[in-house]
N, C-alpha and C positions, 0 to 999 in steps of 0.2 A: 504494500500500500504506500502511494507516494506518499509523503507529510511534507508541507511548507508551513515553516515556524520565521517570525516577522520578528524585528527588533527595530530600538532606536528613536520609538515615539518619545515622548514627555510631553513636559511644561517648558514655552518659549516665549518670549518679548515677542509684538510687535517688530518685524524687521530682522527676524534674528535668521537659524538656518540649523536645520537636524538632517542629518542624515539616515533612512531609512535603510536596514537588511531584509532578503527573504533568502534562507537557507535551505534549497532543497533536499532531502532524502538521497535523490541520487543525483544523477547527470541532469541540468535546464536542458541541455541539446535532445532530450527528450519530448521538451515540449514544443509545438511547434512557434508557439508564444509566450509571453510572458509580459505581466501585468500590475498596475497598482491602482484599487480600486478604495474609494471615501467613501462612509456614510457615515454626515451628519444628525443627531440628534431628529427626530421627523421628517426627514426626506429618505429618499432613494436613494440607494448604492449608486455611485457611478464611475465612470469611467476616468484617472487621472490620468494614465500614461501609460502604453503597449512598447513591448521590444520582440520584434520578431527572430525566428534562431537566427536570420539570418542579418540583425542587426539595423534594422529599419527600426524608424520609431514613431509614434504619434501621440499627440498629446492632448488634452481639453485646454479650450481656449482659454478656458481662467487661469491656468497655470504655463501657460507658452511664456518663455523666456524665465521660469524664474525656477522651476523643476527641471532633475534633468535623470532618466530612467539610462539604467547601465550594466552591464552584463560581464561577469568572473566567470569564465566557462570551469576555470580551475579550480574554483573554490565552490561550484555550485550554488553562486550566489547573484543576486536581482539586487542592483541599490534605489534606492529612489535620492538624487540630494536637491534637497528644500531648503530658496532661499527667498529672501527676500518674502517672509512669511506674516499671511492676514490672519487677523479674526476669524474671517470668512473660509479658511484651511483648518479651521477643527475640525475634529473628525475621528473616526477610529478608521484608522488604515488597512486596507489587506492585500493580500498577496494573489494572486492570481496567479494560475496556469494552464492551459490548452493544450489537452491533444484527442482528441476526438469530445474528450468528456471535460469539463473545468474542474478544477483542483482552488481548492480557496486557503491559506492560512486562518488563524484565530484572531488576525487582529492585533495592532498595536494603537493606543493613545495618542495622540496628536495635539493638545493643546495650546492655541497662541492668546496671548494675553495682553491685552493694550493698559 
């Protein structure tokens, strides 16, 4: 059974910048993608930032230029790094992964604070 285990959340200022991990179980070249999804307190999961195996990336508009999703084939790991960080980026963060079926982590904490 794969497992993706997340780190890295906390408590951050206004402006400040965390760096996100997703650790997976075995090989990311596994999966055909890789992922970091938010949900805020009463809305919907969505979409922050995709990395394909093959190194292509896309992102949600509210975070272009200031996320940047990133891929360790050798360590088995997915970064997300957050900077330039809002209010509006709380969140519990999670980990994604694609290969026929989606694979999710448990979530990390994301809190920014003005």
């Amino acid at each position: 059974q794969v497992q993706l285990v997340e780190s890295g959340g906390g408590l951050v200022q206004v402006g400040g910048s965390l760096r996100l991990s997703c650790v997976a179980s075995g090989s990311i070249n596994w999966f055909n993608s890789m992922g970091w999804y938010r949900q805020a307190p009463g809305k919907r999961r969505e979409l922050v930032a995709r990395i394909t195996s093959g190194g292509s990336t896309n992102y949600a508009d509210s975070v272009k230029g200031r996320f940047t999703i990133s891929r360790e084939n050798a360590k088995n790991t997915v970064y997300l790094q957050m900077n330039s960080l809002r209010p509006e980026d709380t969140a519990v963060y999670y980990c994604n992964g694609v290969n026929y079926i989606e694979y999710w982590g448990q979530g990390t904490q994301v809190t920014v604070s003005s």
